[in-house]
C-alpha positions as CSV (number, residue, x, y, z in Angstrom):
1,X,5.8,16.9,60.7
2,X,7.3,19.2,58.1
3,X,9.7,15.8,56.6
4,X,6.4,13.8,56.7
5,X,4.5,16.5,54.6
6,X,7.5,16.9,52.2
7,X,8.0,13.1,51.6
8,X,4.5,12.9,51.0
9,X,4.5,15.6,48.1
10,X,7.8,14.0,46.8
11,X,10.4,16.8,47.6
12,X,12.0,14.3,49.6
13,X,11.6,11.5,47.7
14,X,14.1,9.5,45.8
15,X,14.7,9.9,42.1
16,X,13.5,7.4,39.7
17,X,15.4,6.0,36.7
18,X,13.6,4.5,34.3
19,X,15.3,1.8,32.5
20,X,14.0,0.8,28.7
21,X,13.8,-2.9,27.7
22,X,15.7,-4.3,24.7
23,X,13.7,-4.4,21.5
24,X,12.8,-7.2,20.2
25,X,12.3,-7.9,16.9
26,X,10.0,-10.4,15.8
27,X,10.2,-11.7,12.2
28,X,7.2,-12.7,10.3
29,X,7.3,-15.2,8.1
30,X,4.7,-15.1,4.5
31,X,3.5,-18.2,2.9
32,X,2.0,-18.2,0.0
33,X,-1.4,-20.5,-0.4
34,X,-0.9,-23.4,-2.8
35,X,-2.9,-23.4,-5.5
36,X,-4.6,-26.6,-7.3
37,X,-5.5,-25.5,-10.8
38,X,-8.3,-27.7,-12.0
39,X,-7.7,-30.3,-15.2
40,X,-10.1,-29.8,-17.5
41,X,-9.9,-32.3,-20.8
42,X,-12.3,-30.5,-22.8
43,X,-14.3,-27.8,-23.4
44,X,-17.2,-30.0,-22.5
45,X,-16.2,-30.0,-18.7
46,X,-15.9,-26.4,-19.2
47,X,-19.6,-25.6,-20.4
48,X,-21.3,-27.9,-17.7
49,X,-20.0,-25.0,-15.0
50,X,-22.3,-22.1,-13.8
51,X,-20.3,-19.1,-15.0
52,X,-19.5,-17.6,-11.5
53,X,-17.5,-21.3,-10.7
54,X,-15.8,-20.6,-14.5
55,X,-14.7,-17.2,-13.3
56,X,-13.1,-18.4,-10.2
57,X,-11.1,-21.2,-12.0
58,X,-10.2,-18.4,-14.2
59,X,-8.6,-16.3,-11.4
60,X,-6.5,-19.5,-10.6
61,X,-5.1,-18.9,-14.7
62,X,-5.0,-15.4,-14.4
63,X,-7.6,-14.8,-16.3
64,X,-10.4,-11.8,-15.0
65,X,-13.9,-13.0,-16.9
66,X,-16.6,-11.0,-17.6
67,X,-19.7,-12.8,-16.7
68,X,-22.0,-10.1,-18.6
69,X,-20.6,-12.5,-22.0
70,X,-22.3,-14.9,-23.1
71,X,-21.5,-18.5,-21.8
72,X,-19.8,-19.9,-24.9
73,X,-17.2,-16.7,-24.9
74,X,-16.3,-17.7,-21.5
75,X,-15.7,-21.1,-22.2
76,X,-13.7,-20.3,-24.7
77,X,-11.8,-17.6,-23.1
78,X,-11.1,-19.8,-20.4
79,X,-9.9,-23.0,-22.6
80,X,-7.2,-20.6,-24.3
81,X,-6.1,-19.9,-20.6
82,X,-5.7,-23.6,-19.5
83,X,-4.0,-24.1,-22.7
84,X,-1.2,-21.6,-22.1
């Protein structure tokens, strides 16, 4: 009765080795989206835009606009970007 009290509180119990896994490593590969800068052929095209759409093309040229300007800075601001 004594064995079957001490197995059950683990004195007389086996010991346990724990074996680890192998790492793994996994590698992530990072794409970079493709980006389609617009054509524009004048500044014509440019002024027909609202200018939230002209601030968005302009973060394709690297260009931050302020759309607190007025619309014909922007347009121009932006053609000397596309022109680069």
């Amino acid at each position: 009765m004594f064995n079957w009290i001490k197995n059950m509180f683990g004195a007389g119990a086996k010991e346990q080795v724990w074996v680890s896994k192998p790492k793994v490593e996994v590698k992530k590969t990072v794409t970079k989206p493709i980006v389609i800068k617009p054509a524009f052929k004048n500044k014509k095209e440019l002024a027909k835009l609202t200018k939230g759409k002209m601030e968005e093309i302009g973060r394709t040229y690297g260009v931050e606009l302020d759309k607190r300007k007025k619309k014909d800075a922007l347009v121009n601001e932006l053609w000397k970007a596309i022109k680069k």
